[in-house]
N, C-alpha and C positions, 0 to 999 in steps of 0.2 A: 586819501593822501597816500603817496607812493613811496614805503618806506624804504631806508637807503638800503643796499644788499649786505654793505659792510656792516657786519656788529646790528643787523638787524632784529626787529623784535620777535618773540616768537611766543606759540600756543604749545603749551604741554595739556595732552589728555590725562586726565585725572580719575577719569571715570572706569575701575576694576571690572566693569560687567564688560566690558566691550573689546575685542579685539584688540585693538590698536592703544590699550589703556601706557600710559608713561612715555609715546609717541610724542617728541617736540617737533614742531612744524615752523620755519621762518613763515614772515608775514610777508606777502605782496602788498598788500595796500591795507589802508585801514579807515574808520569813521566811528561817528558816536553812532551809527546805525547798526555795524556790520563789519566783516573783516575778507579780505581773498590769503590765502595759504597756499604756498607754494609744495604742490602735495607729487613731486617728483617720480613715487612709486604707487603711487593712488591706492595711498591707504585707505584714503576716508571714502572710497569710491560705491562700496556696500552699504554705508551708512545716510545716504540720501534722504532726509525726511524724518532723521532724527539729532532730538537735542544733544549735546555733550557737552559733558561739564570738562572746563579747562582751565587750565593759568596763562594768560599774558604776562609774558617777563619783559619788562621795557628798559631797553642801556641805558645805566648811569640813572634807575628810574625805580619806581615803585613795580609789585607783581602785583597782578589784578585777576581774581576768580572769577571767571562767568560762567553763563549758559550760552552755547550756540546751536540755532537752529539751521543743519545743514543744509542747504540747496540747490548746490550745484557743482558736479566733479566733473572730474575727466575734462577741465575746460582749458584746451590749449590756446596761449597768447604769445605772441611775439615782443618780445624782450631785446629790441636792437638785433643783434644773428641767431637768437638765441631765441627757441620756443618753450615757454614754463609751461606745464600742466600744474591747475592750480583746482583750489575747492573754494565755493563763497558758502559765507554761513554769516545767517542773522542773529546780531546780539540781542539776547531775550532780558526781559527785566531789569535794568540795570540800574544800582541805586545810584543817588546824585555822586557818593563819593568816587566809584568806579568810572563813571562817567567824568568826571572832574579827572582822574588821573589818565584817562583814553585822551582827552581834550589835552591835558598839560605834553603830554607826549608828540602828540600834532602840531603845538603849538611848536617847541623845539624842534620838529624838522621844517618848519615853516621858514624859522626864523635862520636856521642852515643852510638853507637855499637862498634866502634874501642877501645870508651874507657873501655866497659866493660868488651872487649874480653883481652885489656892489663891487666886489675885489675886481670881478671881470672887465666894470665898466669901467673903470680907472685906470685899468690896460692901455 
């Protein structure tokens, strides 16, 4: 799910052994699987193929601790005029609660769009 740009959710790296530790990254999109991170200075771009522990902070929302396993940087997309260099990385282990608050999150930008799409049709 394509989270909004404003007030979007983001990954802080927590992990002290690594480089980029205390690194807050907005979220491009997100799922109970997985997440993309819009990684503008390709911090995470040496880190390929490993886990790192972080926080998702979600507006108006709960933070959430995980594991992610990196896999993919330096991945330019087209964003309307705009190209993001972004990183994917796979959420490792996730207990129900975490998962529940990733879901509860989705859930609210789901229901954001629904409603802008009804306001639209009654134009």
């Amino acid at each position: 799910m394509r989270v909004p740009r404003r007030h979007p959710a983001t990954f802080t790296i927590l992990d002290p052994t690594i480089p980029v530790f205390n690194v807050c990254l907005p979220l491009y999109d997100l799922g109970t699987g997985g997440l993309r991170l819009v990684d503008k200075d390709d911090r995470l771009g040496e880190l390929l193929g490993h886990t790192v522990h972080g926080r998702l902070d979600f507006p108006d929302g709960p933070s959430v601790q995980v594991d992610c396993l990196l896999l993919r940087a330096r991945e330019a997309l087209r964003d309307g005029r705009h190209t993001v260099n972004t990183a994917a990385a796979q959420l490792q282990d996730l207990a129900p609660p975490q998962l529940v608050a990733i879901q509860q999150y989705i859930d609210r930008i789901e229901r954001q769009l629904l409603q802008r799409a009804q306001a639209l049709s009654r134009q």
